[in-house]
MOPAC internal coordinates of N, CA, C and O (Angstrom, degrees):
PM7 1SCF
backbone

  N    0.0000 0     0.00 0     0.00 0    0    0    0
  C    1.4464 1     0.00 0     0.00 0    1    0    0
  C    1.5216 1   108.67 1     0.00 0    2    1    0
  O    1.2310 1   121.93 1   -32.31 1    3    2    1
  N    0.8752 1   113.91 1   147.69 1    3    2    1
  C    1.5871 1   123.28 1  -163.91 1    5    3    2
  C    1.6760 1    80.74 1  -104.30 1    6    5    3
  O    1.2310 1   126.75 1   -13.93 1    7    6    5
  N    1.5962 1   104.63 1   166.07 1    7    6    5
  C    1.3929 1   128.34 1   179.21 1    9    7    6
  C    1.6323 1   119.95 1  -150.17 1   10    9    7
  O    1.2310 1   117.91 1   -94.54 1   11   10    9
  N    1.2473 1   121.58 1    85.46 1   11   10    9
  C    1.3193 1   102.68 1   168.34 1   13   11   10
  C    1.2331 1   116.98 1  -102.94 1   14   13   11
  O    1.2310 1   116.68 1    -8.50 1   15   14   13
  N    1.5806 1   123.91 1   171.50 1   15   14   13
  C    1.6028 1   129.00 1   175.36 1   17   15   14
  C    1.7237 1    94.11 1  -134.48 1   18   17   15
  O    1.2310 1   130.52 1   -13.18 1   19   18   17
  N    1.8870 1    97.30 1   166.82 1   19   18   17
  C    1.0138 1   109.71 1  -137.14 1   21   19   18
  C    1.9244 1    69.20 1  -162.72 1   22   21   19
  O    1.2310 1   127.85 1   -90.16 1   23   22   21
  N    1.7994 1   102.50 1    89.84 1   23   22   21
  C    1.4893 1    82.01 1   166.80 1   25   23   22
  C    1.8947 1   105.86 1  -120.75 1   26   25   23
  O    1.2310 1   121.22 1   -52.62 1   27   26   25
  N    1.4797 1   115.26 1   127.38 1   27   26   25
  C    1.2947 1   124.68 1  -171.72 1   29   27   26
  C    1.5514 1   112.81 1   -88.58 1   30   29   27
  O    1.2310 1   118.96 1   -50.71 1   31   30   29
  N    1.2621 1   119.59 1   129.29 1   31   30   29
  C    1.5780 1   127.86 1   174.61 1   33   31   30
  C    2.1134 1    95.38 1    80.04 1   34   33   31
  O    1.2310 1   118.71 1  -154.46 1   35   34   33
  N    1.0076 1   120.07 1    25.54 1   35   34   33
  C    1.4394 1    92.46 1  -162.93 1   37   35   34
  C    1.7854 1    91.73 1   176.73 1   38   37   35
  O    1.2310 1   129.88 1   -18.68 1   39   38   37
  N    1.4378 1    98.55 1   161.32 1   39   38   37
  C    1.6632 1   109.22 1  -168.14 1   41   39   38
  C    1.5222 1    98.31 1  -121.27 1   42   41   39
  O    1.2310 1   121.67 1   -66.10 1   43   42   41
  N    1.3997 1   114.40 1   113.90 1   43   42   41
  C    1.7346 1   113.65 1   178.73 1   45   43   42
  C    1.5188 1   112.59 1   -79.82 1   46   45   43
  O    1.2310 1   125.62 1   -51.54 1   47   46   45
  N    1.3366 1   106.82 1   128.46 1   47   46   45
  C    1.3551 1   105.69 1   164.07 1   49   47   46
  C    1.8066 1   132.80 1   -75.71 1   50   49   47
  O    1.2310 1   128.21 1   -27.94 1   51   50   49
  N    1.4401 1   101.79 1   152.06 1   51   50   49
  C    1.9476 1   104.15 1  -162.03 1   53   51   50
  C    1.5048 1    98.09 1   -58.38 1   54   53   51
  O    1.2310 1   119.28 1   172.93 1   55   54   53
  N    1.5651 1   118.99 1    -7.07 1   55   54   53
  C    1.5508 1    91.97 1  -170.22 1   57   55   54
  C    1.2124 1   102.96 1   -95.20 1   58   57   55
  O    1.2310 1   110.08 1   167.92 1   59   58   57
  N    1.3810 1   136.23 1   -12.08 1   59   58   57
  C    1.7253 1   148.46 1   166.46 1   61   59   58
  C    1.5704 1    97.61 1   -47.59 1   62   61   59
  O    1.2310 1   130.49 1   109.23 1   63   62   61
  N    1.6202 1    97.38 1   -70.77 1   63   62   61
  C    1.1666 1   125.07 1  -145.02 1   65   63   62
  C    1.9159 1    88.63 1   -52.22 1   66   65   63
  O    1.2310 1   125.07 1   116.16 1   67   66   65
  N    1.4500 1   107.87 1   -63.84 1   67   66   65
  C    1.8310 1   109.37 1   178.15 1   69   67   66
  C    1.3135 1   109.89 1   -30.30 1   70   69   67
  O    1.2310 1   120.84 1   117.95 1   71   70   69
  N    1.5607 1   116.00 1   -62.05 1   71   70   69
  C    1.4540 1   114.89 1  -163.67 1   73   71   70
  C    1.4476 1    94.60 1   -51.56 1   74   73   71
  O    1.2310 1   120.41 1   122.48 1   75   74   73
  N    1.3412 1   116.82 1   -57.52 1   75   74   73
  C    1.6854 1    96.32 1  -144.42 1   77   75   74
  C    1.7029 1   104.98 1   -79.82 1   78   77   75
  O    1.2310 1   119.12 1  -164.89 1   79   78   77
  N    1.5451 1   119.29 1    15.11 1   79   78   77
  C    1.2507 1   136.12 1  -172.82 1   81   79   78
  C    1.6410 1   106.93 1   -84.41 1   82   81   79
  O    1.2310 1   131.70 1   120.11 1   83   82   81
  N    1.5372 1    95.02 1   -59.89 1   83   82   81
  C    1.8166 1   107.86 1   166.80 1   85   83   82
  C    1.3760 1   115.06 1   -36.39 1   86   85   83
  O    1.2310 1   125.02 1   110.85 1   87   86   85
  N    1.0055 1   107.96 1   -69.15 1   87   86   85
  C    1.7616 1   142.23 1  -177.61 1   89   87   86
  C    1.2517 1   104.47 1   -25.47 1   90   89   87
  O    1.2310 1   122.18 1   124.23 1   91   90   89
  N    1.6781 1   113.44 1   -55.77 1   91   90   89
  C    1.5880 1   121.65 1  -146.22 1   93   91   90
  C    1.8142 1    76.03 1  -105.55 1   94   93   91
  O    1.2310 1    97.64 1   167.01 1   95   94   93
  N    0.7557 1   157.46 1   -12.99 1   95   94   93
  C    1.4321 1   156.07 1  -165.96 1   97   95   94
  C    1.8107 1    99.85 1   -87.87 1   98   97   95
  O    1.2310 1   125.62 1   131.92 1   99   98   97
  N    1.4767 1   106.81 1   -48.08 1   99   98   97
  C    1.3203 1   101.31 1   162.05 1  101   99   98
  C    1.6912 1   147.50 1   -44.42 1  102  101   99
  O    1.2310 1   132.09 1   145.70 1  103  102  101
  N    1.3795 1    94.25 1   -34.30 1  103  102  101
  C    1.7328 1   128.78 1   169.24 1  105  103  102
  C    1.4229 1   101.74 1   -54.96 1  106  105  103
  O    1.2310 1   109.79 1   165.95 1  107  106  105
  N    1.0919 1   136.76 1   -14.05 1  107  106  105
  C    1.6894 1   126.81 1   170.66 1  109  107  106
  C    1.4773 1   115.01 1   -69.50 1  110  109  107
  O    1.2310 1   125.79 1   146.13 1  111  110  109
  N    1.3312 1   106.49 1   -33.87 1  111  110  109
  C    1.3725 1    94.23 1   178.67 1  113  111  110
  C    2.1297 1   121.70 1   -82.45 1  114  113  111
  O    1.2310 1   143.73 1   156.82 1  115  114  113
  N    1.2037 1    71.50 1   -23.18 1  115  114  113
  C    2.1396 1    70.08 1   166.61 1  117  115  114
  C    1.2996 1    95.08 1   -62.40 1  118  117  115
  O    1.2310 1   110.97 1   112.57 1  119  118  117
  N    1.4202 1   134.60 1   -67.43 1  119  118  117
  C    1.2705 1   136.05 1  -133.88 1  121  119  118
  C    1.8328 1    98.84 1  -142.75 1  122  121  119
  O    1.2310 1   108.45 1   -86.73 1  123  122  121
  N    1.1809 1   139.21 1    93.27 1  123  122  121
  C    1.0861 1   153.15 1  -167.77 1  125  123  122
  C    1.6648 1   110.67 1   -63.64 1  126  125  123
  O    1.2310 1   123.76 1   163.33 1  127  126  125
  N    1.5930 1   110.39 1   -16.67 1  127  126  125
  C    1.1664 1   102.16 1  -173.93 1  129  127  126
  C    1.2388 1   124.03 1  -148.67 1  130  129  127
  O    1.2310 1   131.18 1  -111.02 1  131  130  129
  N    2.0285 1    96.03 1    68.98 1  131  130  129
  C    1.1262 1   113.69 1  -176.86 1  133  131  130
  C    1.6342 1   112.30 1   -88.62 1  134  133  131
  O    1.2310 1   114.95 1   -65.61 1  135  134  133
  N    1.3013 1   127.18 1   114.39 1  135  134  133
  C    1.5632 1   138.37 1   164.81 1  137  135  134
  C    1.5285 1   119.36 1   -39.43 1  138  137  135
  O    1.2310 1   122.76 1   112.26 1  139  138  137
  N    1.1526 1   112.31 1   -67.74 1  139  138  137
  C    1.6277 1   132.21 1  -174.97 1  141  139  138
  C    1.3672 1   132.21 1  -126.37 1  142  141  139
  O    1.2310 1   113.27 1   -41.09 1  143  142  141
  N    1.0954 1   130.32 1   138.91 1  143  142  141
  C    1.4124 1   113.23 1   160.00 1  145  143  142
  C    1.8654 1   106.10 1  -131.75 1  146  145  143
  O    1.2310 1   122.22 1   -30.19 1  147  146  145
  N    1.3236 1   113.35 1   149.81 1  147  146  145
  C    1.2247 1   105.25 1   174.82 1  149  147  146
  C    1.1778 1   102.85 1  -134.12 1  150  149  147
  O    1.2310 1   103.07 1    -9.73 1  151  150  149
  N    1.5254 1   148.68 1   170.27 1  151  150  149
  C    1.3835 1   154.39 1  -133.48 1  153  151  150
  C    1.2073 1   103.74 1  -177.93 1  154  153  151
  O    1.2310 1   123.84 1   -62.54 1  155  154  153
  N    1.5662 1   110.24 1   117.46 1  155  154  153
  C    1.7459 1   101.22 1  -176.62 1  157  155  154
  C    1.8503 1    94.31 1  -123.37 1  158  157  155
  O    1.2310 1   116.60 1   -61.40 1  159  158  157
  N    0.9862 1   124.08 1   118.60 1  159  158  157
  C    1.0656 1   145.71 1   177.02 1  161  159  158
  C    1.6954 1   126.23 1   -84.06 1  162  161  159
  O    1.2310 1   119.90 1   -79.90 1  163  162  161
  N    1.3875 1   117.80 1   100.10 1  163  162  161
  C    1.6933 1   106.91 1  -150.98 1  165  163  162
  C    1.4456 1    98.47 1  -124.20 1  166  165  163
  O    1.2310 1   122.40 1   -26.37 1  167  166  165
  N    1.2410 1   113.00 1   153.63 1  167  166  165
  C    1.5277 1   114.33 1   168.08 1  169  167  166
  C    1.7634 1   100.35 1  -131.04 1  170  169  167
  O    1.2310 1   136.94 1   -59.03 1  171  170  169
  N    1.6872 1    84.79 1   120.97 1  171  170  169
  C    1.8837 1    86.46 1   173.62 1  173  171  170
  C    1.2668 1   111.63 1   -98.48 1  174  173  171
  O    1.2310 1   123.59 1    -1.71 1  175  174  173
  N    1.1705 1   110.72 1   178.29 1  175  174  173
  C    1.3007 1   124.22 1  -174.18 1  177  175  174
  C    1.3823 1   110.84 1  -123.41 1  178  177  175
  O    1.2310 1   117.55 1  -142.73 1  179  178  177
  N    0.8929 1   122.28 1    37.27 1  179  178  177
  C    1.9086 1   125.90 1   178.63 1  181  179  178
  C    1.3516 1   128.93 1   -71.73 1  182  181  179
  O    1.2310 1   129.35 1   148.04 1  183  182  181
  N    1.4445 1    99.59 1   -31.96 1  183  182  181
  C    1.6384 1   119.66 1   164.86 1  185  183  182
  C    1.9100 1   108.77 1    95.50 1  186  185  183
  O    1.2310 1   128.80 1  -158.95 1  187  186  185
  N    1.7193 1   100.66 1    21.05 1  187  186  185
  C    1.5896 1   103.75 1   160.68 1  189  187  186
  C    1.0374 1   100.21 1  -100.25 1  190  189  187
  O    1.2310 1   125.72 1   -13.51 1  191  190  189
  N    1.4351 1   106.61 1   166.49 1  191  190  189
  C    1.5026 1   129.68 1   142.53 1  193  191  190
  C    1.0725 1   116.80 1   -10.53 1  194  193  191
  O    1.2310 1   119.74 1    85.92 1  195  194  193
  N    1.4048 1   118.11 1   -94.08 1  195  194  193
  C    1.3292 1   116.92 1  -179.28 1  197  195  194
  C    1.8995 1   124.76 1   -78.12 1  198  197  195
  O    1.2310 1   128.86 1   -59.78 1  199  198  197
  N    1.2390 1   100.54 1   120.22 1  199  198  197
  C    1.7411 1   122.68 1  -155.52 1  201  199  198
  C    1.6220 1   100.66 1  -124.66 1  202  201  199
  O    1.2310 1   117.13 1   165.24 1  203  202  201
  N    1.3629 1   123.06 1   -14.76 1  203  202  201
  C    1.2238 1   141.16 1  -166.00 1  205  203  202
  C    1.8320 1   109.08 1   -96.95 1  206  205  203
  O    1.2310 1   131.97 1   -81.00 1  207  206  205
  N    1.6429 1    94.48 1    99.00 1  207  206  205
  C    1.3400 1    99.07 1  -156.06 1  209  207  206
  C    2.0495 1    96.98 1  -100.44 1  210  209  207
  O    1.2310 1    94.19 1     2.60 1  211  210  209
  N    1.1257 1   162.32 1  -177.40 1  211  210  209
  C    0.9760 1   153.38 1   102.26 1  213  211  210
  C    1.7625 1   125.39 1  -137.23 1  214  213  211
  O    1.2310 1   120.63 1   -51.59 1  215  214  213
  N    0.8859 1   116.40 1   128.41 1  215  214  213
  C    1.4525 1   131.92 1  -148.31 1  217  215  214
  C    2.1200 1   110.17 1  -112.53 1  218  217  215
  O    1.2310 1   117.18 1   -83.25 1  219  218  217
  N    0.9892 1   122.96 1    96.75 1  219  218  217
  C    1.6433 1   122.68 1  -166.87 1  221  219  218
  C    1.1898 1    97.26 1  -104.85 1  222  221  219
  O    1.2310 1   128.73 1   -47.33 1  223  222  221
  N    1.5302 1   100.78 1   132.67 1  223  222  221
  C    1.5240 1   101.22 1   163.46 1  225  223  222
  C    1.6106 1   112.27 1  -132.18 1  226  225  223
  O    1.2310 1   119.71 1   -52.57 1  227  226  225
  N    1.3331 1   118.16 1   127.43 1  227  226  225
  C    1.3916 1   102.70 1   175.66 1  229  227  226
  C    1.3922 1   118.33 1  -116.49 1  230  229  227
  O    1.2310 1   126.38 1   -38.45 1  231  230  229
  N    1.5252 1   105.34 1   141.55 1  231  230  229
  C    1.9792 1    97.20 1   171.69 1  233  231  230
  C    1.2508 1    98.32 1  -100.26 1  234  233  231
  O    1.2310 1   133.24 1   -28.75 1  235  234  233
  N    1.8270 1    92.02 1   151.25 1  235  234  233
  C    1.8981 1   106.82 1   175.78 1  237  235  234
  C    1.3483 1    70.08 1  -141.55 1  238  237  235
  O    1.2310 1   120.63 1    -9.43 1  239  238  237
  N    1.6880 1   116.41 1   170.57 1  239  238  237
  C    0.9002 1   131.93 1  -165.16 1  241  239  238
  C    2.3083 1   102.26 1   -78.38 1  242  241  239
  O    1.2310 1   147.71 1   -24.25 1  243  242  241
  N    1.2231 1    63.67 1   155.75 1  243  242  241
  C    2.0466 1    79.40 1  -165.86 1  245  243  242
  C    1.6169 1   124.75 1    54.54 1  246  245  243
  O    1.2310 1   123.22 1  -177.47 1  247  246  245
  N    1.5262 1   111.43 1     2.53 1  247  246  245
  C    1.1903 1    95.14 1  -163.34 1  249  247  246
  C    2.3871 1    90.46 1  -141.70 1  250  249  247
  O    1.2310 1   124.26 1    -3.74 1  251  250  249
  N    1.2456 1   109.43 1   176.26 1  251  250  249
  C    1.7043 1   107.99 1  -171.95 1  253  251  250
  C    1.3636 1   105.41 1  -155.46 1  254  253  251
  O    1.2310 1   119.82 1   -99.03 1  255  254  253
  N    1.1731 1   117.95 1    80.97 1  255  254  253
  C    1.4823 1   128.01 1  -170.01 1  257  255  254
  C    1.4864 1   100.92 1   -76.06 1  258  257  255
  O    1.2310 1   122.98 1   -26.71 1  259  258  257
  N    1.6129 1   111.88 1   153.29 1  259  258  257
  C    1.5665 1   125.88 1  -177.54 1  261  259  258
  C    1.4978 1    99.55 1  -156.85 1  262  261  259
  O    1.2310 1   130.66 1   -40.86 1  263  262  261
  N    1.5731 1    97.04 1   139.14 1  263  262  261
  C    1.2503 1   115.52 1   168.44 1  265  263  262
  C    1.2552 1   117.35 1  -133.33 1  266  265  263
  O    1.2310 1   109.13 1   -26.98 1  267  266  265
  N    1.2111 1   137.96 1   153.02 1  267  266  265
  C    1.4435 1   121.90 1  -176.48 1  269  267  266
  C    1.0813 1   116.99 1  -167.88 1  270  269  267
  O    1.2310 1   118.23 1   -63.34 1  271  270  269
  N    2.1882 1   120.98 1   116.66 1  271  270  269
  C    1.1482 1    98.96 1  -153.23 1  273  271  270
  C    1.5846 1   106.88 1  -131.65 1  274  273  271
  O    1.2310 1   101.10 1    10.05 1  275  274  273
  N    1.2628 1   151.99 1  -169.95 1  275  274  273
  C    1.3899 1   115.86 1   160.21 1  277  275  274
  C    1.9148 1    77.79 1  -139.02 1  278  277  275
  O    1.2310 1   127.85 1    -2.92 1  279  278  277
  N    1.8022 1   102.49 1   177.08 1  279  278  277
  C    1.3634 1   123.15 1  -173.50 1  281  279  278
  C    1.1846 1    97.79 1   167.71 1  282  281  279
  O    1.2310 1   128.69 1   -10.32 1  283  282  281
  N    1.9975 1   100.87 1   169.68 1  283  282  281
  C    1.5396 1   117.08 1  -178.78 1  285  283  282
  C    1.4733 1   107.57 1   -53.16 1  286  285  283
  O    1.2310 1   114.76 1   149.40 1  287  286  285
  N    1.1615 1   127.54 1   -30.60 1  287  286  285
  C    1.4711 1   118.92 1  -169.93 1  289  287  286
  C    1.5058 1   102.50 1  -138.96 1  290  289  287
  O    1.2310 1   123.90 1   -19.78 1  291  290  289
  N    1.7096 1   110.11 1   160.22 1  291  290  289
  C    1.2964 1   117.83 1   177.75 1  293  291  290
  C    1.2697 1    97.83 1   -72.26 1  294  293  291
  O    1.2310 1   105.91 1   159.92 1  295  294  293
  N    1.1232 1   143.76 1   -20.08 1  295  294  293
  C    1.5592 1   126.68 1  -166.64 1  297  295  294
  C    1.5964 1    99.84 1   -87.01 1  298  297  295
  O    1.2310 1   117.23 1   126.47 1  299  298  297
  N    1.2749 1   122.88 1   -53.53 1  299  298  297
  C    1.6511 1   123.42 1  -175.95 1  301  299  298
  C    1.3731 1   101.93 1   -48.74 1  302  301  299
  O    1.2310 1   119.96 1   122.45 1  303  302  301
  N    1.6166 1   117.69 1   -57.55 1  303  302  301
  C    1.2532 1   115.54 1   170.44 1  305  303  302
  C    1.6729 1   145.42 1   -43.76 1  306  305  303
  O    1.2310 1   131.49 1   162.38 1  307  306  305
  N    1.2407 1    95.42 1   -17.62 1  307  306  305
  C    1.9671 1   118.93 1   178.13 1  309  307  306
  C    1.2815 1    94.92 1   -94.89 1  310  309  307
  O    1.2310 1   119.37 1   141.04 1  311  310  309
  N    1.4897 1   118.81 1   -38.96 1  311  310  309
  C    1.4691 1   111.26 1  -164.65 1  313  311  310
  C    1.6753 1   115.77 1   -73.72 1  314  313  311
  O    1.2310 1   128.22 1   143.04 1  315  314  313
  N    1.2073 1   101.78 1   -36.96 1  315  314  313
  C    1.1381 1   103.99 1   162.96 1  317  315  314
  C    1.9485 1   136.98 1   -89.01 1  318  317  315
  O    1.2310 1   118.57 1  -170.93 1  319  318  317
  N    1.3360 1   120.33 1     9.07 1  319  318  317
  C    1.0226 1   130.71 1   141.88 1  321  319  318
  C    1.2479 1   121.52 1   -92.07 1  322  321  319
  O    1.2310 1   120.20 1   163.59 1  323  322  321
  N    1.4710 1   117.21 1   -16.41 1  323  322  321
  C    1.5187 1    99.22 1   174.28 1  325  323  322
  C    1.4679 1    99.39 1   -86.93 1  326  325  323
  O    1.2310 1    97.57 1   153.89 1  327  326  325
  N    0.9327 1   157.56 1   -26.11 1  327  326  325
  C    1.6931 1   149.70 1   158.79 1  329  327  326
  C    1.4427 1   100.63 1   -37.97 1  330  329  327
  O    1.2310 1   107.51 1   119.86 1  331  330  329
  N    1.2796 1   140.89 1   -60.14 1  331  330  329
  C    1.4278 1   148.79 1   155.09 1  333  331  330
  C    1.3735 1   116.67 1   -14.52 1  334  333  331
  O    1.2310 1   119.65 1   121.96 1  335  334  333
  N    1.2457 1   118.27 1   -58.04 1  335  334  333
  C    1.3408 1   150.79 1  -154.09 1  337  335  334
  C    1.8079 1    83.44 1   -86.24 1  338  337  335
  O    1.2310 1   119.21 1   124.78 1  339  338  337
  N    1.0745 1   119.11 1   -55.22 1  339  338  337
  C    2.0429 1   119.27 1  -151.91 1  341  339  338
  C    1.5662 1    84.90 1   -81.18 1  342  341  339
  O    1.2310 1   114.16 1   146.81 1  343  342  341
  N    1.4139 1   128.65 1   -33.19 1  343  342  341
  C    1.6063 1   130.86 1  -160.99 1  345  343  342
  C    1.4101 1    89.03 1   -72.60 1  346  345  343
  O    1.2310 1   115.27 1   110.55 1  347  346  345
  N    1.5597 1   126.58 1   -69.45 1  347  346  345
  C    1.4520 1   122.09 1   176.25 1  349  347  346
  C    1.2345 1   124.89 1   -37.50 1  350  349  347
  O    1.2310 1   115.80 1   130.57 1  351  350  349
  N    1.4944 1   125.58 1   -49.43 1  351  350  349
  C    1.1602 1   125.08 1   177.09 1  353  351  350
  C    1.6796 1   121.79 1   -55.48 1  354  353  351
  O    1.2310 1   125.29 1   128.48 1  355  354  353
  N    1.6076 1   107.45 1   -51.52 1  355  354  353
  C    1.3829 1   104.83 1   176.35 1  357  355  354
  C    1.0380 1   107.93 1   -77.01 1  358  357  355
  O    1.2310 1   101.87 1  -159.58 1  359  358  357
  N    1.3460 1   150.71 1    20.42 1  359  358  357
  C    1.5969 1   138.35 1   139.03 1  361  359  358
  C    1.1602 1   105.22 1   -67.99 1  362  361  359
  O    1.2310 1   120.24 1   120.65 1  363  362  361
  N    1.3508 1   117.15 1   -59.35 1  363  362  361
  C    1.5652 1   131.55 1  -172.83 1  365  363  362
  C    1.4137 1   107.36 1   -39.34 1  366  365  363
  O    1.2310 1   115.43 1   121.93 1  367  366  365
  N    1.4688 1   126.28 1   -58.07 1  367  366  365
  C    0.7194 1   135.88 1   154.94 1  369  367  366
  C    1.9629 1   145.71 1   -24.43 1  370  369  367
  O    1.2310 1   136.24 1   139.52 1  371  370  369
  N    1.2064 1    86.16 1   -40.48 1  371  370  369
  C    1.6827 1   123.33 1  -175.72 1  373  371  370
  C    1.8420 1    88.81 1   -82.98 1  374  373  371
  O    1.2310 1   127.75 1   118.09 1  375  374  373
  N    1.3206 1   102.69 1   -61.91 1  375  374  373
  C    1.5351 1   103.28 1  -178.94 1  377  375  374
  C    1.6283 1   112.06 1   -46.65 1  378  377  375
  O    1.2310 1   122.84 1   111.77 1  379  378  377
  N    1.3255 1   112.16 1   -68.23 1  379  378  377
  C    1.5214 1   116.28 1   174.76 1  381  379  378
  C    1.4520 1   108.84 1   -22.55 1  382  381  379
  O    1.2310 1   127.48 1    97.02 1  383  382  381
  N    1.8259 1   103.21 1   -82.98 1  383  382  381
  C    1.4652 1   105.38 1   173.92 1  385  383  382
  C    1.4523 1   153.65 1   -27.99 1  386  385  383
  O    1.2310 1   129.65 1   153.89 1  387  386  385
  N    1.7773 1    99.01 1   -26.11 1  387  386  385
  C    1.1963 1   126.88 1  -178.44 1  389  387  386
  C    1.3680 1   106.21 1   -81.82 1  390  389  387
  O    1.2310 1   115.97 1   136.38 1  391  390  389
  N    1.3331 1   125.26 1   -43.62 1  391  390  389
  C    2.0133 1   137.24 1  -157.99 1  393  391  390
  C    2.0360 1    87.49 1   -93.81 1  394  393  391
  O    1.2310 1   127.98 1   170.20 1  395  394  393
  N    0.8603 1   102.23 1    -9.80 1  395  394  393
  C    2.0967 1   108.69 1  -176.65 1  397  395  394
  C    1.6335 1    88.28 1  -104.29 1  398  397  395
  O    1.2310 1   120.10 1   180.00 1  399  398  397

């Protein structure tokens, strides 16, 4: 699976960048035949708390899943779109299985 990031207003550091690298490396086993993932990483300026935007999108064939979440930190924020991300997949999944 390929991985790119996409960090806006701001420069991500490799130790972000790893975690959420591991993470998405895990996603093969829901769904074996994930193509891409890309990661857009945002910092708003709204003036809450939570400013910590991150946005996943993955291609598998025919289909372009998105999750997108914001929080105090990029990590709470991944963690909880990637749960997003595993819920979509095992439907997706369920679907496949079902038309087989």
């Amino acid at each position: 699976m390929q991985i790119t990031f996409q960090a806006v207003h701001f420069t991500a550091d490799q130790k972000l960048k790893d975690y959420i690298s591991d993470k998405l490396q895990k996603l093969v086993k829901f769904y074996p035949k994930i193509l891409q993932a890309t990661v857009y990483l945002k910092l708003e300026n709204s003036g809450q708390v939570k400013d910590k935007v991150i946005e996943v999108k993955l291609n598998v064939p025919g289909h372009t899943l998105i999750a997108t979440n914001t929080d105090k930190a990029f990590e709470a924020s991944f963690d909880d779109a990637l749960d997003n991300i595993k819920r979509q997949l095992k439907k997706l999944n369920e679907k496949v299985q079902a038309v087989r």
